[in-house]
N, C-alpha and C positions, 0 to 999 in steps of 0.2 A: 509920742514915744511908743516904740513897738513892744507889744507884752507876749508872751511865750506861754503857752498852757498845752501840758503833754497829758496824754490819755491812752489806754490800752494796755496799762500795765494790768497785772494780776497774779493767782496762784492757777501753776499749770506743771501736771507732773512732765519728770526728767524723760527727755525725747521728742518733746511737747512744743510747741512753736505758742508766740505771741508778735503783734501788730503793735506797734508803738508809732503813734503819732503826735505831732507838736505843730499847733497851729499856731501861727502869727496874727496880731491884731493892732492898728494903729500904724500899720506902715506895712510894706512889702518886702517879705523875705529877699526879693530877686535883688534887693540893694545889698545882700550880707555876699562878699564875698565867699566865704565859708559859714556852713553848718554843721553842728556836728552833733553825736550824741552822748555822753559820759554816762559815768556810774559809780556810785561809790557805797562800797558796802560794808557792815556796819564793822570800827574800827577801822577802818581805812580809809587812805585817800581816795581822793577823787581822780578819775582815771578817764582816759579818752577810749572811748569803744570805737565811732567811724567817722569817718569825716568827709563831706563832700564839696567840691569847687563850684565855681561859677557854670563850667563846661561840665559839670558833671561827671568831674575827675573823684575819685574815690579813694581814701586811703581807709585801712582797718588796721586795729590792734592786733596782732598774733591771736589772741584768743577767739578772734571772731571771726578769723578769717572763715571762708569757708562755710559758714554757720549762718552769718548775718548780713544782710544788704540795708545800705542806705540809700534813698532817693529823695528826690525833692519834686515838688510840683509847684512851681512857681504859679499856675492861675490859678490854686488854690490856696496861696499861699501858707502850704504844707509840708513839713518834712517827714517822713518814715521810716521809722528803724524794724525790717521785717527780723525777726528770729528765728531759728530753725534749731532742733537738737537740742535742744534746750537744757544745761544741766543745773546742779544743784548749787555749783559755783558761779551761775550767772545771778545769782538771787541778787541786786542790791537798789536800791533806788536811784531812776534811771532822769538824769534829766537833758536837756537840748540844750545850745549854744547860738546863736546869730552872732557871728562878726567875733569880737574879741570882749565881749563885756555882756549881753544880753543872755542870761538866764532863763528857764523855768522855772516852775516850783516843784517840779520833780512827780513822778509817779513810778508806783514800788510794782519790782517787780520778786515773785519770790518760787522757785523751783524746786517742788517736795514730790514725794511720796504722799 
């Protein structure tokens, strides 16, 4: 069973970039057709930030356009959520997706002064 564990969240003042990574373990990402990375911040739903295909097709949320790239590395079986600009309203705990059901456990990410 493939298990998800993200890392590179943190506190990083506004204008500020962070590296968010989610490695797979127990299987090989390159079988998920889609990955993706969400966020939900406190009182709120859970929300899709970007998403990437097989082909390395790329879809982003309006708010990240611009801002944040997604990648994947399949021989590492890794995906990356780079951020860029970084504001105060990106603050919320960020976690990955494989396929349509496989989760992380989420890492916080939080954007202050």
């Amino acid at each position: 069973q493939v298990q998800l564990v993200e890392s590179g969240g943190g506190l990083v003042q506004p204008g500020g970039s962070l590296r968010l990574a989610c490695a797979a373990s127990g299987g090989t990402i390159f079988n998920f057709g889609a990955l993706g990375w969400y966020r939900q911040a406190p009182g709120k739903e859970r929300e899709l930030v970007a998403v990437i295909g097989y082909g390395s097709s790329t879809n982003y949320a309006d708010s990240a356009k611009g801002r944040f790239t997604i990648s994947r590395d399949n021989g590492k079986n890794t995906v990356y959520l780079q951020m860029n600009s970084l504001k105060p309203e990106d603050t919320a705990v960020y976690y990955c997706r494989a396929g349509s059901s496989v989760w992380g456990q989420g890492t916080q990410v939080t954007v202050s002064s």
